[in-house]
C-alpha positions in Angstrom: -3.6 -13.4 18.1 -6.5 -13.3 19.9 -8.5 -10.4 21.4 -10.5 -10.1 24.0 -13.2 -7.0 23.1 -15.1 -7.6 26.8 -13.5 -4.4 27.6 -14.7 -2.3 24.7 -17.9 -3.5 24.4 -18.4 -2.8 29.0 -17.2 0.7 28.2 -14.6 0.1 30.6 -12.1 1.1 28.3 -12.0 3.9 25.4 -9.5 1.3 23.3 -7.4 -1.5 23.4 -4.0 -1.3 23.0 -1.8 -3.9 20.8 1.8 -4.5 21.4 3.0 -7.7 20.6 6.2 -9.9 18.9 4.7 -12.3 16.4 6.0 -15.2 14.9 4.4 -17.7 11.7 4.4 -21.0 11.6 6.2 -22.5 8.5 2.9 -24.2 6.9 2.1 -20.6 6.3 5.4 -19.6 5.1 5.7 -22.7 2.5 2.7 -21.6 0.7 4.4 -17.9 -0.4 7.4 -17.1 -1.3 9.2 -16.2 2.0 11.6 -18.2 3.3 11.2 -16.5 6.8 9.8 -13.7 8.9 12.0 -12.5 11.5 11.5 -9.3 14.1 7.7 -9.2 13.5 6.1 -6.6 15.6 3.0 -5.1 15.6 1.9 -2.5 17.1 -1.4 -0.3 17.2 -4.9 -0.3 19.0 -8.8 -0.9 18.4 -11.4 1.1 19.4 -15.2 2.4 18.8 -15.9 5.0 16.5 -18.8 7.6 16.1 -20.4 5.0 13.7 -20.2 2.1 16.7 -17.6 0.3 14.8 -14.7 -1.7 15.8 -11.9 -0.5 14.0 -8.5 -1.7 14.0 -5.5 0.5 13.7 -2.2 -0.9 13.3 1.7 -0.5 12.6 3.8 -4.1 11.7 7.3 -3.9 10.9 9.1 -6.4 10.1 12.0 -8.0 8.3 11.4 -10.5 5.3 13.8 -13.3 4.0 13.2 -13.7 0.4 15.0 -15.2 -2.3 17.6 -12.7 -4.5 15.8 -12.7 -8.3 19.2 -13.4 -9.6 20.9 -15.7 -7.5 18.3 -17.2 -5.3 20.2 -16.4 -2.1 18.3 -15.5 1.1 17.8 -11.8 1.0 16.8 -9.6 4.0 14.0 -7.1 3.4 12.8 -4.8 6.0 8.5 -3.9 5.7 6.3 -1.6 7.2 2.6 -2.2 6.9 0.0 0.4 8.0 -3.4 -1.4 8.8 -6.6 0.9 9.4 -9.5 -1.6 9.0 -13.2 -1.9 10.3 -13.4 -5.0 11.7 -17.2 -5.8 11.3 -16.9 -4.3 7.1 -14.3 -7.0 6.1 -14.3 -9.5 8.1 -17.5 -11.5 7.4 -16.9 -13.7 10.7 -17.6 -10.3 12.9 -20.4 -10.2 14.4 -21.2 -7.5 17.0 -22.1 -9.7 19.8 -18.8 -11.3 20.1 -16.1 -11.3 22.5 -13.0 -12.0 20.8 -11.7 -11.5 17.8 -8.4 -13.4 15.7 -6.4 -10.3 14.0 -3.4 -12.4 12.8 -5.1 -13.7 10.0 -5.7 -9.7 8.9 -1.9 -9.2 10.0 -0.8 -12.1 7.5 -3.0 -11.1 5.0 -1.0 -7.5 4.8 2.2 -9.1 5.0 1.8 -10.7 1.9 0.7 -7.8 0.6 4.0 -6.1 1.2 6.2 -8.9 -0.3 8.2 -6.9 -3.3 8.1 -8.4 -6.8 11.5 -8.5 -7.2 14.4 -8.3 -4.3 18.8 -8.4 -5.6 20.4 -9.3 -2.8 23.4 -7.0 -2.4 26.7 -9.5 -3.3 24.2 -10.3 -7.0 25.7 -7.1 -8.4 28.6 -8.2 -8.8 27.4 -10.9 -10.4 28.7 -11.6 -14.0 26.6 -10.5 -16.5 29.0 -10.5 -19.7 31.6 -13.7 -20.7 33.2 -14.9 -23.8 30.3 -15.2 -26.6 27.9 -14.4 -24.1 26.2 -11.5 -22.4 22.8 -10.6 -20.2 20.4 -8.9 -22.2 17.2 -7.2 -19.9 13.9 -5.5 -21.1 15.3 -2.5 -21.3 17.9 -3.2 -24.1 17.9 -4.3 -27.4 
């Protein structure tokens, strides 16, 4: 997702504002542990502070398809990520004089961020957890 900063940097505008659907491609997805990304929006704007710094400030909501921890079935998850970042501080590709800049790598970056250790997909609780001469034992028992 590429911006064009031409704007910001002409003075022409105070900031630029980001409202876009995005979608992954699944090269990115096999490396983590999602199985999909649907409904990714994000949502926000970049602008000049005081300082003269880019900074970006964004909302991306999203829902997650994971696997359930207990049956492995694919599990919705609905996210929220707030993003506030200065652009030229952590991204060591920024350099002042440009005129675009690539925010979907900080977008993914976030996402995975959000991706809960453990998801139970509704239907696993009623999952079996006691039989004859057996039963599931967690941490949190003896």
């Amino acid at each position: 997702m590429i911006i064009d900063l031409t704007p910001l940097k002409s003075g022409i505008k105070d900031e630029i504002i980001i409202d876009e659907n995005l979608s992954f491609n699944e090269e990115d997805l096999k490396m983590t542990e999602l199985l999909d990304l649907k409904e990714v929006k994000a949502t926000g704007n970049i602008y000049i502070d005081s300082l003269d710094e880019y900074i970006l400030n964004l909302k991306v909501k999203g829902t997650m398809i994971l696997p359930c921890s207990r049956t492995l079935k694919p599990t919705e998850y609905k996210f929220t990520s707030e993003i506030e970042e200065n652009l030229e501080e952590n991204n060591e590709n920024f350099k002042k004089n440009q005129k675009t800049i690539d925010i979907l790598p900080i977008i993914w970056e976030n996402i995975l961020m959000e991706i809960p250790i453990r998801i139970i997909n509704p239907e696993a609780e009623e999952t079996k957890v006691k039989g004859d001469g057996w039963e599931l034992i967690t941490d949190s028992e003896n």
